[in-house]
N, C-alpha and C positions, 0 to 999 in steps of 0.2 A: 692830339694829333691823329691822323688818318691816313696818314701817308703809306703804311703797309696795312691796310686792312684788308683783311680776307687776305693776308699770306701770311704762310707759314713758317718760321725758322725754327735751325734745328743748330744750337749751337753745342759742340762737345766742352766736357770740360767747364761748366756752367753753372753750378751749385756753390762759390767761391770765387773771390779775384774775377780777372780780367772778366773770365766767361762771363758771370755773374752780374759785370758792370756791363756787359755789352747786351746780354738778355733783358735789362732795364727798360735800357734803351731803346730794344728793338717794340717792346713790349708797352712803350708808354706811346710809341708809335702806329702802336692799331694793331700789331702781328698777334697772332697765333704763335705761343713756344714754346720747342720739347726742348728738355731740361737732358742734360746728361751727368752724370758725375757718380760716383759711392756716398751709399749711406744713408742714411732716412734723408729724404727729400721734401719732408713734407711744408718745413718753416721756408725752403725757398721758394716752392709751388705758391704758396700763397703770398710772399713779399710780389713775385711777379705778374699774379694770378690780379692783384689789385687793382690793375689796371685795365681790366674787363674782357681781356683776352683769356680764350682757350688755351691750357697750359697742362703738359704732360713730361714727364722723366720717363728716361730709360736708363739703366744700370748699367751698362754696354763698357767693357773695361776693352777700349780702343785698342790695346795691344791684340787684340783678336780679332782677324777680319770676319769669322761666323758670325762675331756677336755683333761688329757693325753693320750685318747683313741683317740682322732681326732687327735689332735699331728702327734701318731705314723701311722694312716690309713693314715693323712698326707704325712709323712716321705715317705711308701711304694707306696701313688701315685705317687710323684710327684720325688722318688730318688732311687724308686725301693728297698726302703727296710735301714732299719739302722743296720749299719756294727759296729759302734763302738759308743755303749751308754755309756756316760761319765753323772752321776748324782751328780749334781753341786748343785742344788739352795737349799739355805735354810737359815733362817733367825733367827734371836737370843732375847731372854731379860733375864733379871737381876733381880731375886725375889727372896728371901727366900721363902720356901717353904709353908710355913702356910700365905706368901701374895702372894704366886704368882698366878693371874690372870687364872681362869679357860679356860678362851676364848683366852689366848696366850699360854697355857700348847696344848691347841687342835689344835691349828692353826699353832704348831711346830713341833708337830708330825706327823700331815700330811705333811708338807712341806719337814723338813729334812728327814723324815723315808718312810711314808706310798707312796710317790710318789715313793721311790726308789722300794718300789715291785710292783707298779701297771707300771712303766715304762719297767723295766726289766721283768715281764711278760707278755707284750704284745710285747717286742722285741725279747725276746728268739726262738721262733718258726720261725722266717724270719731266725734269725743266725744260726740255727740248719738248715733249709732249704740252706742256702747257704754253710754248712760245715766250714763256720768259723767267729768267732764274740770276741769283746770284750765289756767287760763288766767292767769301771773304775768305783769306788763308792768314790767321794770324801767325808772321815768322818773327824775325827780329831786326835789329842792326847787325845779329850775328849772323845774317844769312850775306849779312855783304863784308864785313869786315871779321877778323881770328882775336880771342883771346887765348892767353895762354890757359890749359887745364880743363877747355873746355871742349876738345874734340870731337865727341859725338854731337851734342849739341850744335855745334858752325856747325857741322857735315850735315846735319839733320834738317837744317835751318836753310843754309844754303841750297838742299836739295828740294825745297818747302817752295822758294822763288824760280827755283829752275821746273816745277811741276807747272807753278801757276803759269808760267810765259807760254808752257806748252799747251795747255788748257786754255790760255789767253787769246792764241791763235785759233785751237781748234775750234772755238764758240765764237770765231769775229762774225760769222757772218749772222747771226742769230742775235735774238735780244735774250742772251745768256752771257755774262761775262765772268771773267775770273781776275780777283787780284789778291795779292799779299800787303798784309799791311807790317810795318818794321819800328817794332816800339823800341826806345830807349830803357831809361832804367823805366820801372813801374812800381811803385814799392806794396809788392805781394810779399808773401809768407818767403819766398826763397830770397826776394834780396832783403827782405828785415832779415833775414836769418845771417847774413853777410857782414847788416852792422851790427847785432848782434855778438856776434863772432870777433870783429875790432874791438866791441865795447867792453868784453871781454877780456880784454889784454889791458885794460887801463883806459882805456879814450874814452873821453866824456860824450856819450850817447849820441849828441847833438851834431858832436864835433865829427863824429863816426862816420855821421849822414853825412855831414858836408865832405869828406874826403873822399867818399865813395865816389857820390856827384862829381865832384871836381875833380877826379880821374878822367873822366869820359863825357859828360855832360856837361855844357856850359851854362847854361841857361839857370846850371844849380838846383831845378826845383824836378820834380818825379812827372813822367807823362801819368794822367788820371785813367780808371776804366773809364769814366764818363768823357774823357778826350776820342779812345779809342770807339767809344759808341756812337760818339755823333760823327766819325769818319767811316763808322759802319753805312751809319743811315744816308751821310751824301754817297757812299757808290750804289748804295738799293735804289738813291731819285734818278731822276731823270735827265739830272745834270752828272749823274755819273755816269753814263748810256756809254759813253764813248772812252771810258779810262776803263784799258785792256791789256792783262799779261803786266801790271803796272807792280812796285816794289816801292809803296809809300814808305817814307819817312816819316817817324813822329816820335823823336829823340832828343828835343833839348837842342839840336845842333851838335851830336857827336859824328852824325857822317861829313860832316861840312869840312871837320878839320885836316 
């Protein structure tokens, strides 16, 4: 495929899970792709690198907007600029609210929210300079609906769909758009960690998954990175030109109920 050649993404959070499945994707697509995440980077560079695209990491721990500012002066040395910022990383806990931990309430909200504006506004002026950019914000179904225990999270998520609408607007008139996309379950390290935690208590493994699911999901089965990637790729064509400020669904049917 050719369909993103000669552009660049920059997905955070990308070295694993979701990020990781949607760099594939963008990457077997024709793009150019900087890598972000901890840690030796070298085995993902090359899984992505495979598919004859330019491929570069930066260690950028998003909770710091200095270092998503090296990142993106990064990105425009060394790629000429980022064509398609996909905002991936972000990390989760579990507290009622009168226990939840002030120094993980802070540490989530920079990471799933406050990165997504300080990333998206240090790339909008390259995309505006080049006349055309995308802007994917992965949130959740927690940006539109509350679980119990998980309050910075919905707030974080929620404020992730309320960035994109405003970014949505402000690039209508531009061939720059912005949108979020809202996965269901996805079975990564945090929700294996879940049934894990059931399976734990006695429940047969299997049995774990399915109850998880069929809390919230009907459809029974896990949205894939590879779902999330090829919904990357239709809002980068051309047939996604006109889906703006947008809060996709791709959960199994848990917003439906």
């Amino acid at each position: 495929m050719t369909l993103l050649s000669g552009k660049t993404a920059l997905v955070t959070g990308s070295t694993s899970g979701i990020g990781l499945g949607i760099a594939l994707s963008l990457a077997k697509a024709g793009a150019n792709l900087i890598l972000n995440g901890f840690g030796d980077a070298s085995k993902v560079i090359a899984e992505v690198g495979q598919y004859g695209g330019k491929v570069g990491h930066h260690p950028a721990d998003v909770s710091d907007p200095a270092q998503i500012a090296d990142m993106v002066a990064y990105a425009e040395r060394e790629f000429g600029g980022v064509d398609i910022l996909v905002n991936n990383a972000g990390i989760q806990h579990v507290a009622p609210v009168e226990e939840f931990p002030v120094e993980r309430w802070d540490s989530i909200i920079a990471i799933n929210l406050s990165s997504v504006f300080h990333s998206t506004r240090l790339s909008l002026p390259g995309m505006r300079a080049k006349g055309w950019g995308r802007v994917i914000n992965i949130a959740s179904v927690h940006g539109q609906v509350g679980s119990t225990g998980k309050a910075a999270y919905v707030a974080a998520k929620h404020g992730v769909i309320g960035l994109t609408k405003v970014v949505g607007l402000e690039t209508a008139t531009s061939n720059v758009t912005c949108n979020a996309i809202c996965p269901g379950w996805v079975l990564t390290p945090l929700v294996q960690k879940q049934i894990d935690d059931r399976a734990a208590k006695g429940v047969d493994p299997q049995q774990a998954q399915h109850d998880l699911l069929a809390e919230k999901q009907p459809s029974l089965e896990f949205v894939t990175p590879d779902h999330l990637g090829e919904l990357v790729l239709f809002l980068c064509s051309e047939a996604g030109s006109q889906v703006r400020g947008a809060a996709w669904n791709i959960d199994g049917g848990w917003l439906a109920q």
